[in-house]
C-alpha positions in Angstrom: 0.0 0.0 0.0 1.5 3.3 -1.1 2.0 5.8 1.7 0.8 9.5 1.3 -0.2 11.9 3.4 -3.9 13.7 3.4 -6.8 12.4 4.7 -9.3 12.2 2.0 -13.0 11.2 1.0 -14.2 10.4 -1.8 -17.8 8.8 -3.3 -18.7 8.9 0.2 -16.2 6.2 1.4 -15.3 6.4 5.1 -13.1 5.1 7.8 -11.7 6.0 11.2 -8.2 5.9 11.8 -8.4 3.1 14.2 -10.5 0.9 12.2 -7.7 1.4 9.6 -4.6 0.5 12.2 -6.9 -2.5 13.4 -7.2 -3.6 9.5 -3.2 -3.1 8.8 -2.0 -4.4 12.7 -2.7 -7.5 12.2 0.4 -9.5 9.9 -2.0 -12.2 8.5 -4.3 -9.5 7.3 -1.5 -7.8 5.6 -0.1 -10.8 3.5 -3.5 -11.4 2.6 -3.9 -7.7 1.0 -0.5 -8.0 -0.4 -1.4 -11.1 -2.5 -4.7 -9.8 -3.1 -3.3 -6.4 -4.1 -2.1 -8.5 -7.4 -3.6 -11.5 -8.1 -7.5 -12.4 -7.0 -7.4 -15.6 -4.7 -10.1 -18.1 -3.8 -9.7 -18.8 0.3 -8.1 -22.3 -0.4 -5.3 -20.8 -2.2 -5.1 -18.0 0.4 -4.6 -21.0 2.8 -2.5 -23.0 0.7 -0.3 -20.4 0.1 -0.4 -19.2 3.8 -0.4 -22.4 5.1 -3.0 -21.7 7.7 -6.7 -23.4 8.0 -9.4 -22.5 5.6 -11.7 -21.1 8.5 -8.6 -18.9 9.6 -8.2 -17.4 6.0 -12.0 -17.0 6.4 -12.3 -15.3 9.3 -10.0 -12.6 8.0 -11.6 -12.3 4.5 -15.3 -11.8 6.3 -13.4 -9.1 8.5 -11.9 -7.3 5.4 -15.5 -7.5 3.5 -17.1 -6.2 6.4 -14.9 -3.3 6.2 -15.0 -3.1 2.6 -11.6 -3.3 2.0 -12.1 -6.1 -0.6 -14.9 -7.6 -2.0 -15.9 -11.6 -3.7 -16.0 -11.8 -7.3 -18.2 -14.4 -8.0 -17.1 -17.7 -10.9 -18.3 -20.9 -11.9 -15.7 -22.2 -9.5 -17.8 -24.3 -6.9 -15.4 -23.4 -3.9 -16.8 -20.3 -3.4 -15.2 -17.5 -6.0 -12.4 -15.5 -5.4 -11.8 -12.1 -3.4 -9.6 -8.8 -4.7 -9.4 -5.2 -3.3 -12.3 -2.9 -3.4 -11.0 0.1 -1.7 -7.9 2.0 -2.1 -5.9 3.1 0.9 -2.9 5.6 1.4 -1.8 6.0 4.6 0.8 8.1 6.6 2.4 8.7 10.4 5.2 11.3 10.6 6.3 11.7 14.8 8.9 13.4 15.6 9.8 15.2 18.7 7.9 18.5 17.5 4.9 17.0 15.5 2.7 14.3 14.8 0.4 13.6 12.0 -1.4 10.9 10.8 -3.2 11.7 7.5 -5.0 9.2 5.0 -6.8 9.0 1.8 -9.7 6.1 1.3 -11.4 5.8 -1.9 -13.6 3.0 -3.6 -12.5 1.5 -6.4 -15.5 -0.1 -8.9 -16.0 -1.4 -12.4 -17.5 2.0 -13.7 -14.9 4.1 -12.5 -11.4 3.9 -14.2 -9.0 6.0 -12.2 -6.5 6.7 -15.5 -6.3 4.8 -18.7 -3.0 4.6 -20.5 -4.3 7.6 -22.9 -3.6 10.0 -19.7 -0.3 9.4 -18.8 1.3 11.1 -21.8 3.0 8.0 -23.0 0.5 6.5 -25.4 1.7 7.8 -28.6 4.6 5.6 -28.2 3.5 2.9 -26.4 1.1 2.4 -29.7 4.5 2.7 -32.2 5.6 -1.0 -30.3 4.2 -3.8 -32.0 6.0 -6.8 -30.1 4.8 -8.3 -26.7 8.7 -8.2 -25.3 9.2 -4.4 -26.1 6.1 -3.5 -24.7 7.0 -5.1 -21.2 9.9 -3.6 -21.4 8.7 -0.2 -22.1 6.0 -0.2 -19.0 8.9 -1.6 -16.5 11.4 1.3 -17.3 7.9 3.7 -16.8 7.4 1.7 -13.7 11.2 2.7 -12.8 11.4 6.2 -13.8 8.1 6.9 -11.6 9.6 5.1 -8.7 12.7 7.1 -9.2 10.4 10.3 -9.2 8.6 9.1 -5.8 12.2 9.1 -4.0 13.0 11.9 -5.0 9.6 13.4 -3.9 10.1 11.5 -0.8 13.5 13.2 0.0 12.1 16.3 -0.7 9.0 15.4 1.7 11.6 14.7 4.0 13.3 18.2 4.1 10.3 20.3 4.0 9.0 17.7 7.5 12.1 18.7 9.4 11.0 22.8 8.8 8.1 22.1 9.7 9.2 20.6 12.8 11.9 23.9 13.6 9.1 25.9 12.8 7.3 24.5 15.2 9.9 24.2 18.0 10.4 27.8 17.5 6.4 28.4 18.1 6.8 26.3 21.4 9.8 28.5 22.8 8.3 31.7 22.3 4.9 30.0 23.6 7.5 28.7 26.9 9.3 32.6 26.7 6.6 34.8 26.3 2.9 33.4 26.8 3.3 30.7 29.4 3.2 32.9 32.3 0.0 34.8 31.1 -2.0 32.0 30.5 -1.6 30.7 33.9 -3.0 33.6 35.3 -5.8 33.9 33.0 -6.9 30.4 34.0 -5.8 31.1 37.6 -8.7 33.9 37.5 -11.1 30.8 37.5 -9.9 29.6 40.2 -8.8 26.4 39.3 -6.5 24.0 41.6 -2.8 23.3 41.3 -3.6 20.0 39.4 -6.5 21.7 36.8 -3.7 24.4 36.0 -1.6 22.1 34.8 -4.1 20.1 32.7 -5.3 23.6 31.3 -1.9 24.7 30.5 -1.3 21.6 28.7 -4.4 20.9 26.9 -4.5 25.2 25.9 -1.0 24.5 24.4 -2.2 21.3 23.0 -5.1 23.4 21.1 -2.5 25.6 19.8 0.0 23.0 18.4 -2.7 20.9 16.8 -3.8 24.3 14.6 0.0 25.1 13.9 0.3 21.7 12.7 -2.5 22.2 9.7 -3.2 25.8 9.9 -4.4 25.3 6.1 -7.5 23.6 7.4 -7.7 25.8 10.0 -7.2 29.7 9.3 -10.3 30.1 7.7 -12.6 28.9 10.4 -11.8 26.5 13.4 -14.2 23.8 13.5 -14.1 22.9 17.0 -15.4 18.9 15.7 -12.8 18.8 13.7 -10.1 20.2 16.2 -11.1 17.3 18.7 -10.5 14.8 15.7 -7.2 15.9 15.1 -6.4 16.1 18.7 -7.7 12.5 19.7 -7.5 10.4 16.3 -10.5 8.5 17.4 -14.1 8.3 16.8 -15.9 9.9 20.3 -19.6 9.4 20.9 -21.8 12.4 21.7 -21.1 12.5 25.5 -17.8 12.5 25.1 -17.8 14.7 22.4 -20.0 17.1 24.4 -17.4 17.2 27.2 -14.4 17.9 25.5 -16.2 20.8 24.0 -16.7 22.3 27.2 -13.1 22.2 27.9 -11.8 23.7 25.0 -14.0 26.5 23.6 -12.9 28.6 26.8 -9.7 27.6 26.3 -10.2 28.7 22.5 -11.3 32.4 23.9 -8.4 33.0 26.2 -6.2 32.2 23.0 -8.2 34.5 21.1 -8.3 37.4 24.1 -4.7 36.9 24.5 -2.9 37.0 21.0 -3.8 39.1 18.5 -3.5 37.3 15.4 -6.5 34.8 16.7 -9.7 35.4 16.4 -13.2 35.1 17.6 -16.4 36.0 15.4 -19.1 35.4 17.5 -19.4 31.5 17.4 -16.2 30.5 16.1 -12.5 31.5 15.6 -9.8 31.8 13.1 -6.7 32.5 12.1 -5.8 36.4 10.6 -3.4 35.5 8.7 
């Protein structure tokens, strides 16, 4: 599975970041995607190839359809047809001592929508020119090669811009430490808080702030408090637990906004002036 970063829907396709580590933890259910990922398989040859039970190859393949990751083409084969990918997943985890992101992209593949033909990578005219099986193999693997050659260098690239980012963002952290740390403790000291809540506020106020720094693309326009508590817990929360987090953080969100001028509030929500 190619690794990318951006978390991204498409035709309505969904899934939560830990469903997706549950799906990719587990080493059977990544050999089975792997072979998958290439050639369709039927669950005997799955457990043949494994060499692991039928029912345990089954169990997996259920949990995989269930989350449609891959889906059962049906044949005249009596042993049940064969399985291949239905869903196209990129996934990637950058941590570092300054940042941590986890971004993905899920999308459905099906029949009726081809994602590129050979017209639209630019290479067709002379692709068509080849008329012998051999040369055409050979023409698609040194594509294949230059493209991989392309992603490395996009990766190194990726690589440098990340470890900006991250001085960037240590920066932001000592002039939060220098300059802000101080002030915010007495603003939340004004509620009267105890030794131990001041603490937690500090941290979870500086917490808010890090988490906007760290995609303030998605969030200079307008801060979508929902979205803020996704990015800050990478899990799914149900309503209760949704409901008290908010009431932690949007007063937390109007000190910021009260105390530094480039954030702010607009009657129900905030944003960066930038």
């Amino acid at each position: 599975m190619k690794i990318e970063v951006e978390k991204y829907e498409r035709g309505k396709k969904t899934i939560n970041l830990d469903t997706l580590l549950e799906i990719l933890g587990n080493p059977t259910r990544r050999v089975i995607l792997a072979k998958l990922a290439k050639v369709p398989h039927s669950t005997s040859e799955l457990a043949n190839e494994l060499g692991i039970s039928r029912q345990a190859v089954h169990s997996q393949l259920v949990f995989l359809s269930e989350k449609e990751i891959i889906e059962k083409i049906e044949t005249d084969d009596k042993r049940g047809g064969t399985y291949r990918i239905k869903t196209d997943i990129s996934l990637s985890i950058d941590i570092s001592p300054d940042y941590y992101g986890v971004k993905y992209n899920v999308s459905e593949i099906s029949d009726d929508s081809k994602i590129i033909q050979l017209k639209d990578t630019g290479c067709s005219p002379d692709y068509k020119k080849i008329k012998q099986p051999d040369a055409k193999i050979r023409f698609l693997g040194e594509r294949i090669k230059e493209i991989e050659g392309n992603i490395r260098n996009l990766e190194l690239e990726r690589s440098d811009l990340l470890q900006n980012k991250q001085c960037f963002i240590a920066e932001l952290k000592n002039i939060i430490e220098d300059k802000y740390r101080n002030r915010l403790r007495e603003t939340i000291e004004k509620r009267q808080f105890k030794a131990k809540n001041i603490r937690e506020s500090l941290n979870l106020i500086e917490e808010i702030f890090y988490t906007l720094f760290f995609n303030p693309n998605k969030y200079y326009k307008r801060i979508d408090i929902d979205n803020l508590l996704d990015d800050m817990f990478y899990s799914d929360m149900d309503s209760i637990e949704r409901a008290q987090n908010r009431i932690s953080i949007e007063p937390l969100l109007k000190d910021l906004s009260k105390m530094m001028d480039f954030f702010k509030e607009d009657k129900d929500f905030w944003f960066f002036d930038f």
